[in-house]
C-alpha positions as CSV (number, residue, x, y, z in Angstrom):
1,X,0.0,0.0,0.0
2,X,1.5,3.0,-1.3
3,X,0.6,5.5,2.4
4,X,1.9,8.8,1.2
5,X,-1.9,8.5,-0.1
6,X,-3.2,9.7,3.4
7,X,-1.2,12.8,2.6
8,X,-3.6,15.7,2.2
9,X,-1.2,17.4,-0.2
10,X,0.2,16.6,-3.0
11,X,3.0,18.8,-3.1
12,X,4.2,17.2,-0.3
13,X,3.4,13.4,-1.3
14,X,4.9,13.7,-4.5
15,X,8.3,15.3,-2.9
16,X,8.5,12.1,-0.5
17,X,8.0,10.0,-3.6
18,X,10.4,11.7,-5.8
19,X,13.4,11.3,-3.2
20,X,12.2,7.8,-2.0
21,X,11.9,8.6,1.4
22,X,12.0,6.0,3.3
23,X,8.6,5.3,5.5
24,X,8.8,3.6,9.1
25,X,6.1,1.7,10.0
26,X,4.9,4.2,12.9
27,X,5.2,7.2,10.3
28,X,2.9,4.8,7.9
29,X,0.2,4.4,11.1
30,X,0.6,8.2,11.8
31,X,-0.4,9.3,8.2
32,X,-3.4,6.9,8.0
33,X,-4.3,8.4,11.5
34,X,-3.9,12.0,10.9
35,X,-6.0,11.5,7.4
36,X,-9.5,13.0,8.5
37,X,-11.0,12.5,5.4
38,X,-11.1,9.0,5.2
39,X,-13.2,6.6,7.2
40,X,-12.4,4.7,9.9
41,X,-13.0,1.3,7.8
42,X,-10.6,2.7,5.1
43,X,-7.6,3.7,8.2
44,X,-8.3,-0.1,9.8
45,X,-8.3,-1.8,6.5
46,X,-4.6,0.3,6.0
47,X,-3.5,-0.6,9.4
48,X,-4.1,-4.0,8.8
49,X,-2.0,-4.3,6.0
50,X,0.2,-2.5,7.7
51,X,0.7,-4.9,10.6
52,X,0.8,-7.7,7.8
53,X,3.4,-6.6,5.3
54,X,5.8,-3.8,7.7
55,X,8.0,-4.8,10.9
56,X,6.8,-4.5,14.1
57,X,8.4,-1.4,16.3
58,X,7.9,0.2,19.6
59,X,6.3,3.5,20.6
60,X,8.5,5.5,22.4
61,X,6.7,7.6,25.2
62,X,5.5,10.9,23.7
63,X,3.0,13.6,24.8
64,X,-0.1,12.0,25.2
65,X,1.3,9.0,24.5
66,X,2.3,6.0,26.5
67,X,5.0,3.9,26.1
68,X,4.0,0.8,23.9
69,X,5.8,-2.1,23.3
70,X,4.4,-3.4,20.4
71,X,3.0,-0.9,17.6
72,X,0.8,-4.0,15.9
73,X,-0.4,-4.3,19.3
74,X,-1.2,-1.3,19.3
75,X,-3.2,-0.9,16.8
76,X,-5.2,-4.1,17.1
77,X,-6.2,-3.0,20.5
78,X,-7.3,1.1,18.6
79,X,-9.4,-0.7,16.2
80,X,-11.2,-2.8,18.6
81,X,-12.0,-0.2,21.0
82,X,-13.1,2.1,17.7
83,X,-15.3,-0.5,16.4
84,X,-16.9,-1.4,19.6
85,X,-17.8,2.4,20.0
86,X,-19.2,2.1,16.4
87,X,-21.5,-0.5,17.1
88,X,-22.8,1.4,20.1
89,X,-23.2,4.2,18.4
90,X,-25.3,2.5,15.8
91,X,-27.3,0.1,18.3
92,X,-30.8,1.4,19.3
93,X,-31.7,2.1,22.3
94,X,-33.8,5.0,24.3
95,X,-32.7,7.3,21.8
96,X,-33.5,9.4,18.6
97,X,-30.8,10.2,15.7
98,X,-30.7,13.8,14.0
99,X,-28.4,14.8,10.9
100,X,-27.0,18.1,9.8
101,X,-25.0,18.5,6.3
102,X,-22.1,20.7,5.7
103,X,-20.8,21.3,2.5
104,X,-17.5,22.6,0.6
105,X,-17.2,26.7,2.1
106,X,-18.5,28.3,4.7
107,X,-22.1,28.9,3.1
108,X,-23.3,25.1,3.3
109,X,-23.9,24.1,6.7
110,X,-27.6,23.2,8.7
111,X,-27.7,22.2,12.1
112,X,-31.2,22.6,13.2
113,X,-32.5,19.1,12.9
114,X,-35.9,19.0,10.9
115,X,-36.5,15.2,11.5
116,X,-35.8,12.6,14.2
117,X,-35.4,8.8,13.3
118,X,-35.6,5.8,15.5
119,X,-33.0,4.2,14.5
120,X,-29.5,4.8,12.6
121,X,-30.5,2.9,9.6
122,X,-33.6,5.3,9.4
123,X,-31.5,8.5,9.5
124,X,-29.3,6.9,6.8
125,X,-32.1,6.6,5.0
126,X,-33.5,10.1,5.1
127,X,-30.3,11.4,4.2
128,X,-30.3,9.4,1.2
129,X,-33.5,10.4,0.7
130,X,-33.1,13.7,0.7
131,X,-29.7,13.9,-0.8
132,X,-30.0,11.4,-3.8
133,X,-26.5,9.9,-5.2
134,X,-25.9,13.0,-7.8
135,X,-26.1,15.7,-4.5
136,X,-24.0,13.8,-2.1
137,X,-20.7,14.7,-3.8
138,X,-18.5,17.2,-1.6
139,X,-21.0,16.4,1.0
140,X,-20.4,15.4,4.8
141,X,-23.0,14.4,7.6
142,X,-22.5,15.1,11.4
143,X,-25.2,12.5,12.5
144,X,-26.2,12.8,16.5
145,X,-27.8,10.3,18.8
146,X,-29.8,12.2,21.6
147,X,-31.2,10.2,24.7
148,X,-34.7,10.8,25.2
149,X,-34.5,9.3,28.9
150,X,-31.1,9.4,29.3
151,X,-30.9,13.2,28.6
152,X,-27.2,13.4,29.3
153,X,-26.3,10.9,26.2
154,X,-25.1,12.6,23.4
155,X,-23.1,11.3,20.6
156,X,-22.1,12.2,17.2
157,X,-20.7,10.5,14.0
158,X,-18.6,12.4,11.3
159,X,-19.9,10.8,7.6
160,X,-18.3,11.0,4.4
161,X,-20.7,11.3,1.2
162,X,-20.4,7.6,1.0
163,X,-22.2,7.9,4.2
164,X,-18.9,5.6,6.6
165,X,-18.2,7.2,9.8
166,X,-14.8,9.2,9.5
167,X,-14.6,10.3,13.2
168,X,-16.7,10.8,16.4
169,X,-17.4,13.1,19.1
170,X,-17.4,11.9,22.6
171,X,-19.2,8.1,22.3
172,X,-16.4,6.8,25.1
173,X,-17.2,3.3,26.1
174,X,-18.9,3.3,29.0
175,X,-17.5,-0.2,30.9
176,X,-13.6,-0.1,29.9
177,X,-10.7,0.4,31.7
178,X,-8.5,3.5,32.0
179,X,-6.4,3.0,30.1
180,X,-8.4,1.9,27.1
181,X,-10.2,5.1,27.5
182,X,-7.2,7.1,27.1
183,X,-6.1,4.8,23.7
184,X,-9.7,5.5,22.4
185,X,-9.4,9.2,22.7
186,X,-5.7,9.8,22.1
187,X,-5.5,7.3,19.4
188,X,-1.6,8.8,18.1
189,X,-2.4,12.2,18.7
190,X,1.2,12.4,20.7
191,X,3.1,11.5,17.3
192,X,4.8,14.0,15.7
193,X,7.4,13.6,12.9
194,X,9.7,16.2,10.5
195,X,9.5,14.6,7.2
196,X,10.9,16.5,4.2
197,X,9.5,19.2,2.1
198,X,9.6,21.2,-0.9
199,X,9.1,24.2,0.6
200,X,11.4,27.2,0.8
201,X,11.4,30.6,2.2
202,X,9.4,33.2,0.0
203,X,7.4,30.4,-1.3
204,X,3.7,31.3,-1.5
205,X,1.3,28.5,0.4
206,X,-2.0,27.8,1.3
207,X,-3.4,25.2,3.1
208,X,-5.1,22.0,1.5
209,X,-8.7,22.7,0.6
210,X,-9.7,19.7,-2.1
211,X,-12.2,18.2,-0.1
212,X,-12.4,20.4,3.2
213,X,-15.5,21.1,4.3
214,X,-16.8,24.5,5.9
215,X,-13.6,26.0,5.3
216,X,-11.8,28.6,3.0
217,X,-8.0,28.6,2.5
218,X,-6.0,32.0,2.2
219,X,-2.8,32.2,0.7
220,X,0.5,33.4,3.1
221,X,4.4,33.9,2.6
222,X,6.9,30.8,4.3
223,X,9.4,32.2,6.6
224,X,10.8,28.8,7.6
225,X,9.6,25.3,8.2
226,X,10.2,24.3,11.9
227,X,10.5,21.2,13.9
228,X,7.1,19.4,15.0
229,X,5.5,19.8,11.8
230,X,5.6,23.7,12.2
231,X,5.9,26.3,9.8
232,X,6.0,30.1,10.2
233,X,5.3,32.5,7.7
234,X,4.0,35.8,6.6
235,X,-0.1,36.1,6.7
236,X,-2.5,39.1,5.6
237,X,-5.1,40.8,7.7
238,X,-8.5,41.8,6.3
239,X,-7.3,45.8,6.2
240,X,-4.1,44.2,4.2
241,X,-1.7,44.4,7.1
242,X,0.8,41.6,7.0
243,X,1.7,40.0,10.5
244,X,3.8,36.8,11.4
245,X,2.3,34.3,12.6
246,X,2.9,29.8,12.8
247,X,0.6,27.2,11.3
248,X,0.8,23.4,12.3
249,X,1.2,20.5,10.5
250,X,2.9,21.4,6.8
251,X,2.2,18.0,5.3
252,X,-1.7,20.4,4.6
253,X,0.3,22.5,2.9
254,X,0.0,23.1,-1.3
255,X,2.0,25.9,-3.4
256,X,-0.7,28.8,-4.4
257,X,-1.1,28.5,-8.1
258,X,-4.0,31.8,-8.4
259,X,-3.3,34.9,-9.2
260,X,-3.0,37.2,-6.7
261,X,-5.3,39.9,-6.9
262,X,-6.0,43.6,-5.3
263,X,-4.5,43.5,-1.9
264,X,-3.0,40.0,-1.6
265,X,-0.6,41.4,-4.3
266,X,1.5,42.9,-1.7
267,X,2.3,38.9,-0.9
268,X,3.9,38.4,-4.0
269,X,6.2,41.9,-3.4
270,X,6.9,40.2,-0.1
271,X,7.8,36.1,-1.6
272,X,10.1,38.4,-4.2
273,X,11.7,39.9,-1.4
274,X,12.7,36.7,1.0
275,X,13.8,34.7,-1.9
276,X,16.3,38.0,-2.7
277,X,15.2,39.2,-6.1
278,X,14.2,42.8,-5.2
279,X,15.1,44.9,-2.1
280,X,13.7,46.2,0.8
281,X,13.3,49.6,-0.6
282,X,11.4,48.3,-3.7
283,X,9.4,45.9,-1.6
284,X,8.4,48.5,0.9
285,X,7.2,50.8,-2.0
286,X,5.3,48.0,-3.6
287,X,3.0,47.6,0.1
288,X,2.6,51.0,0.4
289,X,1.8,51.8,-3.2
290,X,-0.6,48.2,-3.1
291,X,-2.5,49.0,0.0
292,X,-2.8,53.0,-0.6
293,X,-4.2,51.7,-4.0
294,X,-6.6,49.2,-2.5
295,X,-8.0,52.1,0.1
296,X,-8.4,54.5,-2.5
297,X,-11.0,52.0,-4.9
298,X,-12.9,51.7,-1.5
299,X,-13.9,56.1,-1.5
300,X,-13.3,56.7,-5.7
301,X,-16.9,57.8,-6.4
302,X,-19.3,55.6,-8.2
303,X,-22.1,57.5,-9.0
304,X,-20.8,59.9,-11.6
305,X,-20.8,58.9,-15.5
306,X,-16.7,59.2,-16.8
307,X,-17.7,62.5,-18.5
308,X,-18.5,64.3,-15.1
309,X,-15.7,62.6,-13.7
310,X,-13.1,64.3,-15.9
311,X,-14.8,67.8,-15.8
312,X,-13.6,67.8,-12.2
313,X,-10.0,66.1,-13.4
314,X,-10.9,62.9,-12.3
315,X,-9.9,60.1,-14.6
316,X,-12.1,57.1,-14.4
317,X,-12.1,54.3,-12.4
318,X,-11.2,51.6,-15.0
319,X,-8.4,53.9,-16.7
320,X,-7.1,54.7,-12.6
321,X,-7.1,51.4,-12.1
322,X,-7.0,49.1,-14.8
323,X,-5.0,50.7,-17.0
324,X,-5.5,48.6,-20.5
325,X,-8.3,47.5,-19.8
């Protein structure tokens, strides 16, 4: 199984495969773990193989992480205690299940529940129902059991548009011991790992956004990749300001391939800048001049026809400001 597939980017993916880096087995379970766009059956059918085909290691003590002996121990024991939590999520008991849907951007989202079902197989249904095959595309489903005598149960499902269960919300087992509680909700959360990159300072980023849901990504400028999976870079306010700031977990991150437009041209005057091809003086001209330009659009007056407009020596908007045009 090739698992540079449960990287998000593929800038990143394709790096690791071009120099042939070589995958451990714990880096292997991490990447199917950290994946959160796959479903649990896909990440235990990966981890399976996994424990079939690479060598066994052991799992050095780590923030929130114990020390394991065994890492295909490990595992085996994770995807037990998930799928028992599945199947009590899905049994029925004195409880109802409601849906809400999110979609691709921030606009798509619902989470007053219309219906309640009985049973899981009954919400499945509805959503089917009312999103047939052709509308489920880009979809995801946050489906939530509600006790209607037990009023403190409460637990939610995270569903692909295949409708499979990629994560859950609370749901602990109720009858385990400790310390398979804390392997339920740590999972290898403690992991972390400084695989190679592409990246280089100046480079303009963004993070992954193929299949995110409820999200929209914003391009910045790389300072410097760090340890830990860290990166720290150059970002842009809404009023156009540019501030420094860190963002976890690079193996999200993709090169920006749009154009960069109105204000968010001042990060390409900045990328010239740290990678050395202009100076400081024509960089801080290029902000100034960017931003001063973007405030102006925001008061040029609107209202006027282009003859009135040059009666008071006013050139027009399009000629001010797209020149050519």
């Amino acid at each position: 199984m090739d698992y540079f597939n449960f990287i998000h980017s593929s800038d990143v993916r394709e790096h690791l495969r071009r120099i042939n880096y070589p995958l451990s087995s714990l880096e292997a379970a991490w990447l199917v773990w950290e994946n959160d766009l796959v479903s649990i059956k896909e990440k235990h059918a990966a981890w399976e193989e996994l424990i079939r085909t690479m060598p066994d290691c052991v799992i050095e003590e780590r923030y929130r992480i114990r020390k394991q002996d065994s890492l295909h121990d490990y595992l085996k024991r994770l995807m037990k205690l998930q799928k028992a939590r599945e199947d009590a999520f899905c049994l029925n008991e004195k409880a109802v299940y409601v849906y809400s849907w999110h979609t691709r951007g921030m606009d798509g989202y619902r989470d007053d529940y219309e219906e309640a079902f009985r049973t899981y197989e009954d919400c499945l249904q509805a959503i089917r129902r009312d999103w047939p095959d052709h509308g489920l595309s880009g979809m995801k489903f946050m489906v939530t059991k509600l006790g209607f005598e037990n009023r403190k149960l409460r637990k939610s499902a995270w569903l692909n548009s295949k409708l499979e269960i990629m994560w859950m919300e609370d749901g602990e087992l109720p009858d385990i011991f400790e310390e398979d509680r804390v392997i339920l909700q740590q999972g290898l959360n403690g992991l972390r790992f400084d695989f190679p990159t592409p990246f280089e300072a100046g480079d303009i980023l963004e993070p992954y956004n193929g299949n995110a849901y409820g999200s929209q990504t914003y391009p910045f400028v790389l300072k410097e990749v760090e340890e830990n999976l860290t990166v720290s870079g150059y970002f842009q306010s809404a009023h156009g300001g540019i501030y420094a700031d860190h963002m976890h977990n690079y193996l999200n991150l993709e090169y920006y391939r749009e154009d960069l437009e109105d204000g968010k041209r001042v990060l390409k005057a900045l990328s010239r800048f740290l990678k050395g091809e202009i100076d400081i003086t024509l960089y801080s001209e290029a902000y100034r001049a960017i931003l001063e330009e973007e405030q102006l659009k925001q008061v040029w007056p609107v209202s006027f026809e282009e003859e009135e407009m040059e009666q008071v020596g006013l050139r027009g908007k399009a000629e001010m400001f797209y020149p050519g045009f």
